[in-house]
N, C-alpha and C positions, 0 to 999 in steps of 0.2 A: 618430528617437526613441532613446534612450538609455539603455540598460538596466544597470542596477546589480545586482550579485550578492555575497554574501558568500559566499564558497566556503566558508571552513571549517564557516558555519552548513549549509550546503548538504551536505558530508561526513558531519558528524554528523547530520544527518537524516536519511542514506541508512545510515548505520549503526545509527542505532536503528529505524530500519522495518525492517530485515533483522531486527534483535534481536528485533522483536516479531512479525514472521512464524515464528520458530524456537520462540518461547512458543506463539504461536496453533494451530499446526497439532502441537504437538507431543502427546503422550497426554496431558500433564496438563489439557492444554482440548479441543481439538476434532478430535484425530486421527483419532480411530475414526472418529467419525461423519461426517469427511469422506470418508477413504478406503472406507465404505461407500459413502455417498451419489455419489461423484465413480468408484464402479467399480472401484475400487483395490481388492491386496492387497499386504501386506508382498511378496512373490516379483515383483512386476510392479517394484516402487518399487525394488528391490533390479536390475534388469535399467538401472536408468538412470545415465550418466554422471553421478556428483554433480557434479565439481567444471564440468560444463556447468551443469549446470541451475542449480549455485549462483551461479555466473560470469554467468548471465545474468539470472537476479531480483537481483540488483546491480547488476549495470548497469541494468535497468528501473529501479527504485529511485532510481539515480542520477539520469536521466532525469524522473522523477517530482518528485523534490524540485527538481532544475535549472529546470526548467518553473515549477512553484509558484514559486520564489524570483523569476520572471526576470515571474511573475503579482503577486507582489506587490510587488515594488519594496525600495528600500531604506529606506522611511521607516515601512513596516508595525509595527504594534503589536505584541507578546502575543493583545492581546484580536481583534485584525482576524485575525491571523494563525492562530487559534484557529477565527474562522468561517471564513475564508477555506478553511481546509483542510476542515473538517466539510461545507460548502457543494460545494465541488469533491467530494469521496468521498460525500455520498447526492445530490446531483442530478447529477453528470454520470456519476462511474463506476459508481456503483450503478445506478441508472437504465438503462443501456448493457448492464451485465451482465443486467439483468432481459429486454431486450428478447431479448436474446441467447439466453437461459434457456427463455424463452417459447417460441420456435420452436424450439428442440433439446430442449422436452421434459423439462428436467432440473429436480430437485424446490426446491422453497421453501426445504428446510432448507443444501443447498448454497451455494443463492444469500446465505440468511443470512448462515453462514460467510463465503464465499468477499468477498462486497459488506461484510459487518460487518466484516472485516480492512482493507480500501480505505480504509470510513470509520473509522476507528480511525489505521491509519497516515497518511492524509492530513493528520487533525486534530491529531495529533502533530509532522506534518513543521510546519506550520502555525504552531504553535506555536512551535516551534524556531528555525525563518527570521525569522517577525517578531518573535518575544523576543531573537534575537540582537540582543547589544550595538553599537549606529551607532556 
C-alpha cells in the first residue's frame, strides 16, 4: 500500500495545533482552571525544562498530524478532512483520555479541557491536511 503525504500540509498543521495549545492553556481561556484542576502552580510549571517540554508537544504534534495525513490520504476533502479529524479527537483521543481519567480519579472539568484541546486541534489538523491543495 502506498501512502501519500503532503508534508508542508502536514508542517503547517503541527504549527497551528502548537499555536492553539499556546491560546488554550494560556490565561486568557483555561489556564487557571487547568493548573488548578491538573495540581499545578505557577512555582511547579516554573521548575520545568521549557524548551523540553516544548520540543516534545512538537514533536507529538508532528506525529499526530503525520499520522492523520498518512489516515487520510491524498485525495481527502476540507469537508472529510474536517470529520475525519473531529472523529479521531472525540472518539479515539477523547474517549482514551476519559478511560484514563476514570481510574486516576481526576475531575470532568480537566478531561474537558485537556480532550476539548485534542478535539479542537485534531479538527483543525483535519481540516488542513484535506483542504490542502492536490
Amino acid at each position: 500500500m502506498e501512502v501519500h503525504i503532503h508534508y508542508p500540509a502536514v508542517i503547517v498543521a503541527t504549527i497551528v495545533s502548537f499555536a492553539i495549545g499556546g491560546l488554550w492553556y494560556s490565561p486568557l481561556v483555561f489556564a487557571r482552571v487547568w493548573m488548578r484542576e491538573a495540581g499545578l502552580d505557577e512555582a511547579r510549571l516554573k521548575e520545568a525544562n521549557m524548551a523540553r517540554v516544548f520540543g516534545i508537544a512538537f514533536a507529538c504534534n508532528f506525529v499526530m498530524a503525520l499520522n492523520l495525513a498518512a489516515f487520510l490520504g491524498d485525495k481527502a476533502s476540507l469537508a472529510f478532512g474536517l470529520f475525519a479529524g473531529f472523529a479521531t479527537g472525540i472518539g479515539w483521543i477523547a474517549m482514551a483520555l476519559a478511560v484514563i481519567y476514570v481510574f486516576e480519579r481526576r475531575s470532568g472539568r480537566l478531561w474537558l479541557i485537556n480532550a476539548g484541546y485534542q478535539v479542537v486541534v485534531l479538527t483543525v489538523m483535519g481540516a488542513i491536511i484535506g483542504g490542502w491543495p492536490k
